[in-house]
N, C-alpha and C positions, 0 to 999 in steps of 0.2 A: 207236245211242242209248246214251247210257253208264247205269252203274249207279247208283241211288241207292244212298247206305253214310248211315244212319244207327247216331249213336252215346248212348248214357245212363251216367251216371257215378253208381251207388248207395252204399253203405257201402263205400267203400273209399279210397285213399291219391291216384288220382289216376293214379298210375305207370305203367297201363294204357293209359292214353289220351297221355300225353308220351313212352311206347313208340312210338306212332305218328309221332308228329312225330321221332323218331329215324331214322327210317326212311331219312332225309332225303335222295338224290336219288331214292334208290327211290319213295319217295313222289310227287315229281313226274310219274315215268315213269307211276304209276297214274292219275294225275289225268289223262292221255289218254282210261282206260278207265270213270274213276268220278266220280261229285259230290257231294260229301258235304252232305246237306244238313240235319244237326244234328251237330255234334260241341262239346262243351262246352269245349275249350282252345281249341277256334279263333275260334268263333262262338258271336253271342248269338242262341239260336233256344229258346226259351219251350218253341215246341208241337211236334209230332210228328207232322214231315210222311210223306206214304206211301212207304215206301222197301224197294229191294228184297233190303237186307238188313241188319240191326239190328248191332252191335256193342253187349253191355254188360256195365259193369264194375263190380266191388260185389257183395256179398252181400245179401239181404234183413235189413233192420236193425231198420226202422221202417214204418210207416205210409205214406208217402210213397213209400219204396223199391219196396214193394207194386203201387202204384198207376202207379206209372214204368213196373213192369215189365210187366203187365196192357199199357198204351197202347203200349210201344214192340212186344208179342205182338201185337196189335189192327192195326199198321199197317207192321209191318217181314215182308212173304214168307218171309225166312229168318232165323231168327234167331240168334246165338252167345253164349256162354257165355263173353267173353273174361277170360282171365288166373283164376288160381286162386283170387280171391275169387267169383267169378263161379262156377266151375267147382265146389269142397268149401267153401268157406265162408270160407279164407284166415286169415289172423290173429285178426283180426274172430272167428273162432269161438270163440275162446276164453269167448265171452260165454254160449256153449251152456251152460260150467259152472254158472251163478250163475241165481240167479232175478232178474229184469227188478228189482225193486222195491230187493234188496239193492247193487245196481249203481247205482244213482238215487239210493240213501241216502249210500253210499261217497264220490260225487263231489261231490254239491251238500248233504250234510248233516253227515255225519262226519267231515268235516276243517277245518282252518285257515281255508280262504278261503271257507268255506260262508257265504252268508247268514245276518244274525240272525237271522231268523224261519225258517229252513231253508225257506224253502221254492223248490220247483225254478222254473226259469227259464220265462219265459212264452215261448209261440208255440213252443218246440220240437217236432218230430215224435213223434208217440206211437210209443216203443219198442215192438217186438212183441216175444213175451215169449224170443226166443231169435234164433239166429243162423241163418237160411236158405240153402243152395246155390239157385240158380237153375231147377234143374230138377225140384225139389219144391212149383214154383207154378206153372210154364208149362212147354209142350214145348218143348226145346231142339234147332235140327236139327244143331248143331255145336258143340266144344269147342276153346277154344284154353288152356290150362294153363301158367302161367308168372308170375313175381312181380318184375317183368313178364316178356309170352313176350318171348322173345329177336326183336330185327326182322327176324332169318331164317325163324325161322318164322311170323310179320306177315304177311310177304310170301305165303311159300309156301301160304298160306291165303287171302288175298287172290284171288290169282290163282287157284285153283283154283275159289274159288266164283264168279270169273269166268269159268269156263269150258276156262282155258287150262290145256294138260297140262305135268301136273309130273310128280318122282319120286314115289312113295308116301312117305307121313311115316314116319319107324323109328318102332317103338313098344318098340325098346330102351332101356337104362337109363342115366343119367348112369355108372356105371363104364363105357358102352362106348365115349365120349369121352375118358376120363380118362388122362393118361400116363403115372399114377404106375403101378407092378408091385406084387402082390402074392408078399408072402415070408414064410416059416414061421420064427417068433422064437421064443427062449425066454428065460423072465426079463422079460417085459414087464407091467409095471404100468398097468390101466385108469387112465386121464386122464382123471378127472371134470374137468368144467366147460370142460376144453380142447377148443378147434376147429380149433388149428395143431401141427405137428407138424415137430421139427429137420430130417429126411434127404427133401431135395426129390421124389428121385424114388422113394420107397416111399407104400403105399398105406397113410391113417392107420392102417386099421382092423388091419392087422399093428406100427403103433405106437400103439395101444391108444387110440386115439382116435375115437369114435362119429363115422362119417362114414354119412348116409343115401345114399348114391350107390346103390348096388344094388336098393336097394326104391323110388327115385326115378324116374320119365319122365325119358326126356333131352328137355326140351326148352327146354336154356340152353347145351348144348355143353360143359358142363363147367366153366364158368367160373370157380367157387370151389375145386374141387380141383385144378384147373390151374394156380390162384394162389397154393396155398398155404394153404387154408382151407376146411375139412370143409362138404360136403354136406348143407344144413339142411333139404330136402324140399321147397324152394318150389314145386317142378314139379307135386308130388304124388305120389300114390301108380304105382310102377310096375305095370303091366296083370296082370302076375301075381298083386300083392297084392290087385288090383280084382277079379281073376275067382274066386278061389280065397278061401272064407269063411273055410278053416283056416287061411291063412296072415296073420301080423299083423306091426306092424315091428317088435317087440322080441325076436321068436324069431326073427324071419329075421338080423337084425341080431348077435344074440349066438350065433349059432349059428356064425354066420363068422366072428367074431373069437376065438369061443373056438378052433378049428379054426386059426386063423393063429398062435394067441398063447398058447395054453395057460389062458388066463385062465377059471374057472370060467366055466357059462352061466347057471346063476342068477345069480348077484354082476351079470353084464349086465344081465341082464333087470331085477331090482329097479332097480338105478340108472336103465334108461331109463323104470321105471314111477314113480319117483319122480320125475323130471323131465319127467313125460309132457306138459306143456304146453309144453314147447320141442320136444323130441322129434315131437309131434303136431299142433303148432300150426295149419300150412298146412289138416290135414284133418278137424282135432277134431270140426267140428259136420257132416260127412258121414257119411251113413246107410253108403258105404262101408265107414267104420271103426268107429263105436262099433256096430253093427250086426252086426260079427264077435262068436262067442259067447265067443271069450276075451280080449274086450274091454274094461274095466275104466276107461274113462278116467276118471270122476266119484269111484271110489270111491281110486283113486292118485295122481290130484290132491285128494284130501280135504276132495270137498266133496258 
């Protein structure tokens, strides 16, 4: 008998779900073992048949999102957490910062193409008043982490809650992919706002460029510092930073590049809490991180 795989697509991009359809022979090879029988890029299926195991993607946004997540708990055996909006709250968190009401004034009153009479748009979903991870409304029995995850670990997840034996997933960090070396500079000037860096095979953070590789899960193989393009946390946060309350990304972060680069560790630190919303984006509205006690994110983002 094959597997039911239902899927729900909440506040999020999408990206999660045409992950899968990347997959693409692998994907067939599953469809021997599995039936999917809600996925929203494939099929038009409304309601939320019983399935033996849920796929969903999106944070809690709204109203709607809520109640998605509730019926796919209700009818999906197992359930997962896919992709990092799903997982910490993803981009989408950033909404943590702002109160629900100032956010609704911003977009449909205080600007240009606002309505004359301001007033917000009918039939929308009633915003909740922040940004939700998935497993501070229901129980999660599995997580998959990635902006989107990469099809290899799709798969390697797949298959294992099929049954079939795999290797164990590494719960190592994007540097342990990474090809670039690290090297001990002197004379090297912090790179604000830079996320690329001249000398192909050194590692930015020794060319004074905030790369979150080391505080990050591997679970995209490296792909942006392999190409030439710093480590923005999509994955999340790495398991060290998850377990350990004292450890946060700005001090892990500047603690290494001062060490590689000489660069004072305050002067880092301020600049990543000054840009903490890029810096933090992926996992802003996770109890993981604002939840750390030298945590700060509302009051360094300045609001």
């Amino acid at each position: 008998m094959k597997t039911r795989i239902s899927t729900e697509w909440l506040s999020g991009c999408s990206g999660c779900h045409v992950a899968v359809v990347d997959l693409h022979e692998k994907l067939l090879n599953l469809l021997d073992d599995v039936e999917f029988v809600r996925i929203p890029v494939l099929m038009d299926e409304k309601g939320y048949p019983e399935a033996d195991v849920g796929l969903v993607e999106g944070a809690i946004r709204s109203e709607h999102d809520r109640k998605a997540l509730l019926r796919m708990r209700e009818t999906c055996k197992t359930l997962v957490a896919f992709g990092t909006c799903a997982v910490y709250g993803g981009p989408s968190g950033i909404g943590w910062l702002y109160e629900k009401d100032s956010i609704l004034n911003k977009i449909y009153k205080d600007t240009v193409t606002a309505s004359a009479d301001g007033k917000l748009p009918d039939g929308a979903p009633e915003l909740e008043q922040s940004v939700t991870p998935l497993n501070e409304v229901v129980d999660i029995d599995f997580y998959i982490p990635g902006c989107p995850p990469h099809p290899y670990f799709i798969a390697l997840a797949l298959k294992t809650l099929l049954g079939a034996s795999v290797p164990a997933i590494s719960i190592k960090t994007v540097c342990s992919a990474c090809n670039r070396r690290m090297a001990k500079r002197e004379g090297v000037i912090l790179q604000r706002g830079m996320s690329t860096a001249p000398e192909e095979d050194i590692c930015l953070l020794s060319q004074g460029v905030i790369c979150l590789g080391s505080v990050t899960l591997d679970r995209c193989q490296a792909q942006c510092p392999n190409k030439g393009v710093a480590c923005a946390g999509c994955s999340g946060p790495s398991m060290d930073l998850i377990i350990e309350p004292h450890l946060d990304i700005r001090t892990m972060i500047a603690r290494r590049m001062s060490l590689l680069t000489g660069i004072d560790r305050s002067k880092i630190q301020k600049y990543i809490e000054k840009e903490a919303k890029t810096f933090y984006s992926y996992a802003i509205s996770s109890s993981v991180i604002y939840k750390k006690p030298t945590v700060e994110i509302r009051n360094w983002a300045g609001n």
